[in-house]
TIZAPA-463479 format. One line per 3 residues: number of its first residue (from 1); their letters; for each residue x, y, z of C-alpha. Coordinates in nm, 2 decimals, always signed. Each point is the difference from the previous one (the first is absolute). Example, Ala and Ser with C-alpha at 12.3 -4.5 7.8 and 13.67 -1.06 7.14 Angstrom:
2
1 = as = +1.23:-0.45:+0.78; +0.14:+0.34:-0.07 .
***
This chain:
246
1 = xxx = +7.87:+10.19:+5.28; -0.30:-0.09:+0.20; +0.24:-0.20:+0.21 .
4 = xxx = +0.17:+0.24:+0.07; -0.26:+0.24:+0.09; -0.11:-0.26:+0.24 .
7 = xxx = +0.33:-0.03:+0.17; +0.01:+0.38:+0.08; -0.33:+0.01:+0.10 .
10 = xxx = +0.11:-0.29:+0.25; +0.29:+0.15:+0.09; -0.15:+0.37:+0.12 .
13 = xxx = -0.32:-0.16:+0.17; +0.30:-0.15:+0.20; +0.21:+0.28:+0.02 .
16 = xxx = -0.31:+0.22:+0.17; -0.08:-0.31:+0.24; +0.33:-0.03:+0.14 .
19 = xxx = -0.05:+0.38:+0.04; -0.31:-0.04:+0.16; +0.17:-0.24:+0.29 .
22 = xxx = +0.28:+0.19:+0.04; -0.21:+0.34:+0.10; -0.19:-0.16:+0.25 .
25 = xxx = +0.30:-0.13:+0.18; +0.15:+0.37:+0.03; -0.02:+0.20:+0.29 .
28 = xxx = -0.25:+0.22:-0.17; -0.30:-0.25:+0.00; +0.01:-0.02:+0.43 .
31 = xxx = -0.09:+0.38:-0.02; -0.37:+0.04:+0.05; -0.09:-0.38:-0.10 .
34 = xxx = -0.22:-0.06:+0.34; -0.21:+0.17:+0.18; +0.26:+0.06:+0.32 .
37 = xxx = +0.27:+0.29:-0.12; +0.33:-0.10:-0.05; +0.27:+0.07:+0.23 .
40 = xxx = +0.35:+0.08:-0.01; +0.26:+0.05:+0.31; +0.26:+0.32:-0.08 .
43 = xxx = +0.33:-0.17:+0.02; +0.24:+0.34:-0.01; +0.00:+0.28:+0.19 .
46 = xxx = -0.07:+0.31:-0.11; -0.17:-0.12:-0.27; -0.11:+0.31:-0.24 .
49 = xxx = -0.33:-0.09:-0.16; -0.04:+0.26:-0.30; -0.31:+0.18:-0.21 .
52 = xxx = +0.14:-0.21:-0.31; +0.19:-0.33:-0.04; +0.32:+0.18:-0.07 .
55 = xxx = +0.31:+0.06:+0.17; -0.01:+0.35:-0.05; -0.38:+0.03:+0.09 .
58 = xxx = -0.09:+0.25:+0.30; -0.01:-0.13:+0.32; -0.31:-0.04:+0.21 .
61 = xxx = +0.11:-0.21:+0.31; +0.25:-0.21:+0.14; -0.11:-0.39:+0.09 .
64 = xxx = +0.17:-0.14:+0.34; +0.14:-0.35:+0.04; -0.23:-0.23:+0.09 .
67 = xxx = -0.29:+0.20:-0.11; -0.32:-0.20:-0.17; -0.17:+0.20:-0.26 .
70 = xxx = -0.25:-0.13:-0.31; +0.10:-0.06:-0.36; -0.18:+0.16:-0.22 .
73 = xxx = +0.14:-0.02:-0.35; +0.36:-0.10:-0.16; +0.14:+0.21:-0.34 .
76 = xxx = -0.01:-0.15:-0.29; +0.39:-0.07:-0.05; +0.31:-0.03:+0.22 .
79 = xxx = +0.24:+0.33:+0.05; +0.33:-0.03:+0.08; +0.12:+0.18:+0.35 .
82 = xxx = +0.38:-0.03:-0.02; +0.08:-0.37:-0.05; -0.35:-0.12:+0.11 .
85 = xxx = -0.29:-0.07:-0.25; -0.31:-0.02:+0.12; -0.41:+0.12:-0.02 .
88 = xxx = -0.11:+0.27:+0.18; -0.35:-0.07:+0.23; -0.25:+0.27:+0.12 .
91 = xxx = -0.06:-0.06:+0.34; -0.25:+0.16:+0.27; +0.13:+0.09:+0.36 .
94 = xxx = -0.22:-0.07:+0.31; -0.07:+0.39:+0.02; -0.13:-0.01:-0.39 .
97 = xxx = +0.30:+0.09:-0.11; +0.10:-0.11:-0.37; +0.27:+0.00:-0.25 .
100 = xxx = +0.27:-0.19:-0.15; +0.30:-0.19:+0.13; +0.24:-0.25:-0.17 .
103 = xxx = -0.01:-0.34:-0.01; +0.26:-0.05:+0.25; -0.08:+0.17:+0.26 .
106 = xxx = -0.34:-0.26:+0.08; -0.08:-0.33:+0.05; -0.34:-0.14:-0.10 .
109 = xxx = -0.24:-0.22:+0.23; -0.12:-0.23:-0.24; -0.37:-0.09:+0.05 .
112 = xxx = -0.05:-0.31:+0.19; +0.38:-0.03:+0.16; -0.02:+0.10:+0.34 .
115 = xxx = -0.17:+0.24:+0.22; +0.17:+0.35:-0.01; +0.13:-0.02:+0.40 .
118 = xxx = +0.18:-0.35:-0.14; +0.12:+0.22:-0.32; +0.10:+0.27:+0.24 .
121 = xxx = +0.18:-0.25:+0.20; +0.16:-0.19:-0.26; +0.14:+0.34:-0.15 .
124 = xxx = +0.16:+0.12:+0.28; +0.13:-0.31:+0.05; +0.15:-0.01:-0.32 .
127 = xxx = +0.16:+0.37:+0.05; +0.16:-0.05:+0.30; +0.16:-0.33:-0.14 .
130 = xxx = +0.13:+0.19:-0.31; +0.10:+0.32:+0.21; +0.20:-0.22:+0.26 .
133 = xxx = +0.23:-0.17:-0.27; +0.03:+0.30:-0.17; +0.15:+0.18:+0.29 .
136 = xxx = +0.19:-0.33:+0.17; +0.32:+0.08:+0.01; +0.22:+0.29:+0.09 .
139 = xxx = -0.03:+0.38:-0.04; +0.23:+0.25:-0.01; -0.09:+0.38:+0.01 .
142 = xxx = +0.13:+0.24:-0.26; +0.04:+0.39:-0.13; -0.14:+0.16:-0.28 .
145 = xxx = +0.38:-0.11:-0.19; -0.07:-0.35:+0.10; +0.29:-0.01:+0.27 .
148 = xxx = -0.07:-0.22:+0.30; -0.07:+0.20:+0.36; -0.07:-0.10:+0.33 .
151 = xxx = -0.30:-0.20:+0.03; -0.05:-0.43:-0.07; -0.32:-0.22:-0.02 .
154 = xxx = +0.02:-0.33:+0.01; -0.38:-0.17:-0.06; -0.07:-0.38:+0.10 .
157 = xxx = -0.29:-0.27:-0.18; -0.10:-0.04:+0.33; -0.15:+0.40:+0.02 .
160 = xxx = +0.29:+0.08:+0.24; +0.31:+0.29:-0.07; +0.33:+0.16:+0.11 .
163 = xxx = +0.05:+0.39:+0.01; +0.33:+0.11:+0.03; +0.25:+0.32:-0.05 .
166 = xxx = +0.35:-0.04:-0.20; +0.27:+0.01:+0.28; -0.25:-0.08:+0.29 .
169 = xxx = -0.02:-0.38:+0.13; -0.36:+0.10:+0.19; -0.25:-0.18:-0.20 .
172 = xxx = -0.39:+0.08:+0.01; -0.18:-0.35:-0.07; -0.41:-0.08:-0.02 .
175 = xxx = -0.31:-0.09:-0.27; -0.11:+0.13:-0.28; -0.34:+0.00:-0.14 .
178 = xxx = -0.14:+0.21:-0.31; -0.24:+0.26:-0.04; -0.18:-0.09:-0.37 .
181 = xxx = -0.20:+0.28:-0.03; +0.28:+0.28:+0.09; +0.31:-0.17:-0.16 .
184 = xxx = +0.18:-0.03:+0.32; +0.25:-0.24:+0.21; -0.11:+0.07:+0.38 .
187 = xxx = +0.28:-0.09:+0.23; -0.16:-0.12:+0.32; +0.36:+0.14:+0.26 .
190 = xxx = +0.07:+0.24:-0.31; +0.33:+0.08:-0.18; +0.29:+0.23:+0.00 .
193 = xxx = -0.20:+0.20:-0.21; -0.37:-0.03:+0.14; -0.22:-0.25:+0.00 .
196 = xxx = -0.17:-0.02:-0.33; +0.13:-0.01:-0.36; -0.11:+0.05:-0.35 .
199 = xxx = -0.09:-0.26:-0.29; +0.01:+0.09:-0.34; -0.05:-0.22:-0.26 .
202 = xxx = +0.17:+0.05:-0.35; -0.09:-0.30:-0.22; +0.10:-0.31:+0.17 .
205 = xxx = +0.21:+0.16:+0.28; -0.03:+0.22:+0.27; +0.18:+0.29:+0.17 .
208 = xxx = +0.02:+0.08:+0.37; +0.03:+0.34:+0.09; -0.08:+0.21:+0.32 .
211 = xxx = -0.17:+0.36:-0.06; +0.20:+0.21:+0.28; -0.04:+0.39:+0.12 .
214 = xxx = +0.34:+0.12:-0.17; +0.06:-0.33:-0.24; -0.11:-0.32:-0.17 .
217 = xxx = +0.18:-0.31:+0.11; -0.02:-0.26:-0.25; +0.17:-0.35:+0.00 .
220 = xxx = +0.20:-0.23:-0.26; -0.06:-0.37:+0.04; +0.38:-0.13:+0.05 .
223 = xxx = -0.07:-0.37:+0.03; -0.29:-0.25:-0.05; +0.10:-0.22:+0.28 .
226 = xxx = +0.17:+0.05:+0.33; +0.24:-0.24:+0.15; -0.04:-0.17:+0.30 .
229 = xxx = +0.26:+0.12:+0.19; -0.08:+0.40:-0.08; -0.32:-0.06:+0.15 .
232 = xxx = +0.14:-0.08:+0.35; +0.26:+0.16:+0.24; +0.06:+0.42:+0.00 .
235 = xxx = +0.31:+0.15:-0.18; +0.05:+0.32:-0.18; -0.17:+0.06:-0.28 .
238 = xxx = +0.15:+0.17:-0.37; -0.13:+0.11:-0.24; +0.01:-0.29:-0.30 .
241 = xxx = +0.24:+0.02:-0.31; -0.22:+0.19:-0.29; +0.23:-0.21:-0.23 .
244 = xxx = -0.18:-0.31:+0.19; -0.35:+0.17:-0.04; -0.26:-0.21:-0.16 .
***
């Protein structure tokens, strides 16, 4: 019996010291542990930050792309926001700001890993990388039914692009570049349809779509990769097969 006794005892002393290790390694224990504040970068736009950690919490502001604010505090569990589990982190807004925002929508600067113009730099590096494979490829615009109409994207690794209208062979070609902190594909000689268009992220993808007086122009991605020989010469353009649609 007193063996026994002896090998619970043994076992919880190590039960609470693998405990012990394990809560300092969470994200938790960088909040507040020197005397600098920690820092996070806000990695979605439109970020709500809320009175409570919950979904359904009133809103007090939205958080920009980009924008650095200071952690304050993380809940005490994860919640679940549609297939995503994750804490929720009080943060603090240049302007005093606070409130709460989910766990994906920042990126912590842990103390002692770079400067915050380097962690700047490196996350907008990292953005633009994801946001230019994401988008590589070619576009196709389409109607509230999801029927093709008249307007084509085609988007290079090399931050270059085709406009073009269904049944036209005049082709608009140029650079792309991004604006983080509005969402936004600028087109430097513009588009058949302006020379700007929206990002919106829905999980792991995005959706391109272009805000107009009278209509919203949005676009289906049709193909990951383009061919070598569509990228050269002018013909006629048609509209794709929807059958062929990815």
């Amino acid at each position: 019996m007193k063996n026994q006794g002896l090998h619970r005892a043994t076992i919880l002393i190590l039960a609470v010291a693998i405990c012990s290790i394990i809560s300092c390694g969470n994200d938790d224990s960088i909040i507040g542990s020197s005397s600098q504040p920690t820092k996070a970068i806000i990695t979605s736009g439109n970020s709500a930050i809320r009175i409570d950690p919950l979904l359904f919490s009133g809103r007090v502001a939205l958080l920009n792309k980009g924008e650095v604010v200071e952690l304050l505090e993380r809940s005490k569990t994860k919640s679940w926001v549609g297939d995503t589990n994750d804490f929720w982190y009080k943060v603090r807004r240049a302007n005093g700001i606070s409130g709460w925002t989910y766990g994906t929508n920042i990126r912590v600067l842990r103390p002692g890993t770079a400067s915050m113009e380097q962690f700047i730099a490196d996350f907008i590096k990292d953005d633009s990388k994801e946001m230019i494979k994401a988008i590589t490829g070619k576009w196709w615009s389409v109607n509230s039914f999801g029927d093709f109409t008249s307007h084509c994207l085609e988007f290079y690794e090399d931050n270059k692009y085709k406009s073009y209208r269904k049944g036209s062979s005049v082709f608009i070609e140029g650079e792309y570049t991004f604006d983080l902190n509005k969402n936004q594909i600028i087109f430097i000689k513009g588009t058949t349809f302006g020379k700007t268009l929206d990002m919106i992220k829905r999980g792991q993808t995005y959706m391109l779509q272009k805000e107009m007086e009278d209509q919203v122009i949005r676009f289906k991605k049709i193909a990951s990769e383009i061919k070598e020989e569509e990228k050269e010469g002018e013909k006629t353009i048609k509209a794709p097969d929807e059958n062929k649609a990815e």
